[in-house]
C-alpha positions as CSV (number, residue, x, y, z in Angstrom):
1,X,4.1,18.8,-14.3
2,X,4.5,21.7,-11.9
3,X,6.2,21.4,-7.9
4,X,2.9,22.2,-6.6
5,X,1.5,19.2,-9.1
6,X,3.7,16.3,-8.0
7,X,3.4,17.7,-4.1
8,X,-0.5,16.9,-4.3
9,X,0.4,13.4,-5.9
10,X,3.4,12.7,-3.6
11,X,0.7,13.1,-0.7
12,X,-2.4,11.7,-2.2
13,X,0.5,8.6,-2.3
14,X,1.5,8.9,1.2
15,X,-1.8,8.8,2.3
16,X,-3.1,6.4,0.5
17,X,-0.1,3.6,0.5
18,X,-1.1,3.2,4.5
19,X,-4.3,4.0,5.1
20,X,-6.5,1.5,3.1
21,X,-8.2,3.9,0.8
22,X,-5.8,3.1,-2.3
23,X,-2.5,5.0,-3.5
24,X,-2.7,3.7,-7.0
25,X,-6.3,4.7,-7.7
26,X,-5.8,8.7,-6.2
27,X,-2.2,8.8,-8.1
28,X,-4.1,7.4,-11.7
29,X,-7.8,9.1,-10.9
30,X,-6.4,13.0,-9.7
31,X,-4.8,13.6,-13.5
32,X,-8.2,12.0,-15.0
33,X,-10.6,14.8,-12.6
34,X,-8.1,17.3,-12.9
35,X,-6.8,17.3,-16.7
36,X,-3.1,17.1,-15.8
37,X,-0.8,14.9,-18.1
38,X,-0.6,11.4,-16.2
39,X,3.5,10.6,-16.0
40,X,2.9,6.7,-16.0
41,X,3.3,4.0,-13.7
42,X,7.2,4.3,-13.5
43,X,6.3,7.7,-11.9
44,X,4.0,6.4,-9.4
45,X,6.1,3.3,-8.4
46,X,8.7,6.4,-7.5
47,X,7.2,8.5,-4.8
48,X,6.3,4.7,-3.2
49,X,10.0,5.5,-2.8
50,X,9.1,8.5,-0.4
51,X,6.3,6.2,1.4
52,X,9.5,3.4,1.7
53,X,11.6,5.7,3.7
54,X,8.7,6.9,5.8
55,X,7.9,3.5,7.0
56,X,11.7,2.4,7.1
57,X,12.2,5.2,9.3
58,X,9.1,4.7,11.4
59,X,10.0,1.3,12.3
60,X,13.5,1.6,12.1
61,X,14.1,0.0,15.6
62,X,11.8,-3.0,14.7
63,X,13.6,-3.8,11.2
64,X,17.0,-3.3,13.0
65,X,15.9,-6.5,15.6
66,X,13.7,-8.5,12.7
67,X,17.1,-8.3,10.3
68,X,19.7,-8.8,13.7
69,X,17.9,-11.8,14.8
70,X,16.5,-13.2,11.4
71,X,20.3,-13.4,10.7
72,X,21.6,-14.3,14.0
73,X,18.9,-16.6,15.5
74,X,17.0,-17.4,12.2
75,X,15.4,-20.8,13.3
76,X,14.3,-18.7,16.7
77,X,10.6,-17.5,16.7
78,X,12.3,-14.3,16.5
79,X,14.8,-14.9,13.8
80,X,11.7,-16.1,11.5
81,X,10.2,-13.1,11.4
82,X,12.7,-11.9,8.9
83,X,12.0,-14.9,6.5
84,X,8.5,-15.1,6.9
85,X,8.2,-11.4,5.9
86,X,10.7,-12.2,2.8
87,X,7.9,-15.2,2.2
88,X,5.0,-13.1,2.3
89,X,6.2,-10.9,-0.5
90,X,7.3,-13.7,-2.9
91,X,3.6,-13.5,-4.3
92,X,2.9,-9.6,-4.9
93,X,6.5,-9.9,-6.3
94,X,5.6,-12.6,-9.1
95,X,2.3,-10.8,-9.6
96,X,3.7,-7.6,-10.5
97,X,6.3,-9.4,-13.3
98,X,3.3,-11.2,-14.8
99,X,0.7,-8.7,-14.8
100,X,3.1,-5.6,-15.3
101,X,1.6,-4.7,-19.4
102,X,-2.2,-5.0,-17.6
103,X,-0.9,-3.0,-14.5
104,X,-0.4,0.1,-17.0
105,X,-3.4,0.1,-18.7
106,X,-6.8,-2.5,-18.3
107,X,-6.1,-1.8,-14.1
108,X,-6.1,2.0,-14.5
109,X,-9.7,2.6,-16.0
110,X,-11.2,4.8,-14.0
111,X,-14.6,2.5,-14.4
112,X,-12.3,-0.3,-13.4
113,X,-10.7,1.4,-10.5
114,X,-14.3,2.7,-9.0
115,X,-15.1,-0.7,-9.3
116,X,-12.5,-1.9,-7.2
117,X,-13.0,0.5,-4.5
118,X,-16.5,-0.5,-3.8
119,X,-16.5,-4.0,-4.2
120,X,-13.0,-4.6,-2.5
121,X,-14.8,-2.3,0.5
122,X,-17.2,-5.4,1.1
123,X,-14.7,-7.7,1.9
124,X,-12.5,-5.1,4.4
125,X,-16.0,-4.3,6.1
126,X,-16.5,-8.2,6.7
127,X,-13.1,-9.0,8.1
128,X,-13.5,-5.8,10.2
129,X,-16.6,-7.3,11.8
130,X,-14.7,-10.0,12.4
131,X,-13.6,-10.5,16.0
132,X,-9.9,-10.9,16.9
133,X,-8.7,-14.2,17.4
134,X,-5.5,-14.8,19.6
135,X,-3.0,-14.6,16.7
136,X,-0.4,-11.8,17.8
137,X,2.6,-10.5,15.9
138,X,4.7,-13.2,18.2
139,X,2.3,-16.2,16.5
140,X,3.0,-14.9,12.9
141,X,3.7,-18.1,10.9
142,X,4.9,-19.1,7.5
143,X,1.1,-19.9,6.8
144,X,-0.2,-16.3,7.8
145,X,2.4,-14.2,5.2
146,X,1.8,-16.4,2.3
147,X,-2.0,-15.8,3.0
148,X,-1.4,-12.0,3.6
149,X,1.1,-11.7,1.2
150,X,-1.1,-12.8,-2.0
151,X,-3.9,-10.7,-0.9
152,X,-1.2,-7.8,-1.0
153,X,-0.4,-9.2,-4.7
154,X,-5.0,-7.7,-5.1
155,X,-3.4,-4.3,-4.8
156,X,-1.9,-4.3,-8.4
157,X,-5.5,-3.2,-9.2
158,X,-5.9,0.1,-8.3
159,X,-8.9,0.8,-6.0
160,X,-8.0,-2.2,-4.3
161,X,-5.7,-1.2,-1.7
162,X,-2.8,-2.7,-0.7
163,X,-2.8,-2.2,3.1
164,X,-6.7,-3.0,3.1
165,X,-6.0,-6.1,0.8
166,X,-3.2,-6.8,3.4
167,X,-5.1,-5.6,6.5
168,X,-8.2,-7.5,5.6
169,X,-6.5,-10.6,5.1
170,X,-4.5,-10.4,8.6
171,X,-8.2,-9.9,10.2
172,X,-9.9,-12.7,8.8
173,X,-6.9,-14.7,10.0
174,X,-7.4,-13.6,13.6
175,X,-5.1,-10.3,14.2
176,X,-6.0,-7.4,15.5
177,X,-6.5,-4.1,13.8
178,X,-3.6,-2.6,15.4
179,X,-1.3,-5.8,14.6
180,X,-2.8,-6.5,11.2
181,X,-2.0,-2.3,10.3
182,X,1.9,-3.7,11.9
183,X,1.9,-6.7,9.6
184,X,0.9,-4.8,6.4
185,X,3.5,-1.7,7.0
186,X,6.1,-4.7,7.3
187,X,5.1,-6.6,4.6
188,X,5.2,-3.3,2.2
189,X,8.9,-2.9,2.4
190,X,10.4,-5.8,0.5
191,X,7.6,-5.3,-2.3
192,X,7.8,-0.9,-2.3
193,X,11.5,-1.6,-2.5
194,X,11.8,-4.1,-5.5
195,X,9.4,-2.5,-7.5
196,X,11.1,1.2,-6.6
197,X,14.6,-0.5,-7.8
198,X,12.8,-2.1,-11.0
199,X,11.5,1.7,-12.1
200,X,14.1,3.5,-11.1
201,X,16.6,2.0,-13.6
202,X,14.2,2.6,-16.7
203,X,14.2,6.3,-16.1
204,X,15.9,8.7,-18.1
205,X,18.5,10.6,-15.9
206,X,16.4,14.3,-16.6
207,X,13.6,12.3,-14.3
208,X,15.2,13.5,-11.1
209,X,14.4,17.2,-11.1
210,X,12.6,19.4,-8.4
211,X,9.7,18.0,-9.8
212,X,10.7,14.5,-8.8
213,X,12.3,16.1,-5.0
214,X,8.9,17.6,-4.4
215,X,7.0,14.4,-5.1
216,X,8.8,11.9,-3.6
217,X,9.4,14.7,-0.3
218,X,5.6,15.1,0.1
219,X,5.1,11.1,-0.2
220,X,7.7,10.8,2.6
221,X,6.2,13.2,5.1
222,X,2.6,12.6,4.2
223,X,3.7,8.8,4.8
224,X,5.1,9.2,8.1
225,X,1.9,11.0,9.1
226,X,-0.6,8.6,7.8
227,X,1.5,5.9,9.8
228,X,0.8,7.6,13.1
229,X,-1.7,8.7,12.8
230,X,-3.6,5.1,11.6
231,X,-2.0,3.1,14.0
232,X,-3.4,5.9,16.9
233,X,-6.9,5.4,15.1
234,X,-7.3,1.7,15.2
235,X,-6.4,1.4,18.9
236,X,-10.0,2.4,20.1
237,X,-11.9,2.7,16.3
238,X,-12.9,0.7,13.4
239,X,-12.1,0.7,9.8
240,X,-15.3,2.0,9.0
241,X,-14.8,5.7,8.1
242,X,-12.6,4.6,5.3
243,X,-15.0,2.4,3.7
244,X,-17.6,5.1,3.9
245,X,-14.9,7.6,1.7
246,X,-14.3,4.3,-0.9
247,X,-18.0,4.1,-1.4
248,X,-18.3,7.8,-1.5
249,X,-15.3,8.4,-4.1
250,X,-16.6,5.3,-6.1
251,X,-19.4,6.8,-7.0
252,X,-18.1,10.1,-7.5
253,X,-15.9,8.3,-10.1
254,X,-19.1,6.4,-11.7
255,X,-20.8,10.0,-12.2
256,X,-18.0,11.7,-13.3
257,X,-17.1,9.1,-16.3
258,X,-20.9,8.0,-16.9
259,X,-21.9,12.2,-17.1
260,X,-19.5,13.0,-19.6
């Protein structure tokens, strides 16, 4: 794989880990359309390190007060956050150790992932029609991340999406697009972090090359951008232009694999 290779992946992963379109299906379908060598999951899980630090960074002020109070105050509304966040990833966590061997292979066929992205679009364009309730970040319970957080555990399918998995659940439980976006960049850390720690201690030590800089670089600074740029979009707009490119790549995929 060239520098100019793992760019185009490092920001077909930065896009896709926040906006609800689906990092794992672009980072496993782009090698498949384009006939470059696919470098495995391990890989992939990496330049979710890139997409880590942009969100870290992005809301560094708000993990600085969730982690001060959630050790300070911890049985304060404010203090819970921390915990309830830790909750919320205890199922995509256990999902990913049991369905690791399927993760690398049945979840990555491309008939499987184009499946995914349309039928996983249905549900995200019901809970978008849903109207916001009176749930705010300040009523985030104990219930809600458990909820949200096993939806999130949908998105070791690729084509499912883990912020629409995460988004779409948030919604049906009464948030707001903007707050349900918040809940689901939150809720990624804990889970992007754990997995990036588990993958980066089975690669060799040649792994971190240019190669690897340019990927994980391009994941970071696509990431940050996709941030902004979706929380800007859902102030005033709906989720619906991303559905219509799910649908559209779906059935790119299904002509692509059924033509050949």
């Amino acid at each position: 794989m060239t520098e100019l290779q793992a760019a185009i992946l490092g920001v077909l992963q930065g896009l896709g880990e926040f906006l609800p379109i689906s990092s794992s299906a672009h980072l496993a379908i782009a090698p498949y359309l384009l006939g470059w060598n696919y470098q495995g999951l391990a890989y992939d899980v990496m330049l979710h390190l890139g997409t880590l630090a942009a969100v870290l960074i992005y809301f560094a002020g708000d993990w600085i007060r969730i982690i001060k109070k959630g050790l300070l105050e911890p049985k304060k509304p404010g203090g819970l956050l921390l915990w309830q966040l830790a909750a919320g990833s205890v199922p995509a966590g256990l999902a990913g150790l049991l369905l690791s061997k399927q993760a690398e292979t049945v979840f990555r066929s491309p008939l499987w992932i184009a499946s995914n992205l349309a039928v996983f679009s249905v549900f995200i364009y019901l809970a978008d029609r849903k109207p916001a309730q009176k749930n705010t970040l300040e009523s985030f319970n104990f219930k809600d991340a458990l909820l949200i957080g096993a939806a999130q555990s949908l998105a070791l399918m690729p084509g499912a999406s883990r912020s629409g998995m995460t988004i779409m659940a948030a919604l049906f439980a009464g948030y707001s697009r903007s707050d349900a976006a918040t809940i689901s960049f939150l809720l990624s850390c804990p889970v992007i972090f754990g997995a990036g720690i588990l993958e980066f201690l089975k690669l060799p030590s040649g792994s971190f090359n240019s190669v690897f800089a340019a990927g994980v670089a391009a994941s970071f600074i696509s990431g940050l951008l996709a941030i902004k740029f979706f929380l800007l979009h859902l102030k005033n707009h709906d989720l619906k232009p991303f559905l219509v490119y799910r649908l559209l790549l779906a059935g790119f995929i299904f002509w692509k694999v059924l033509s050949r």
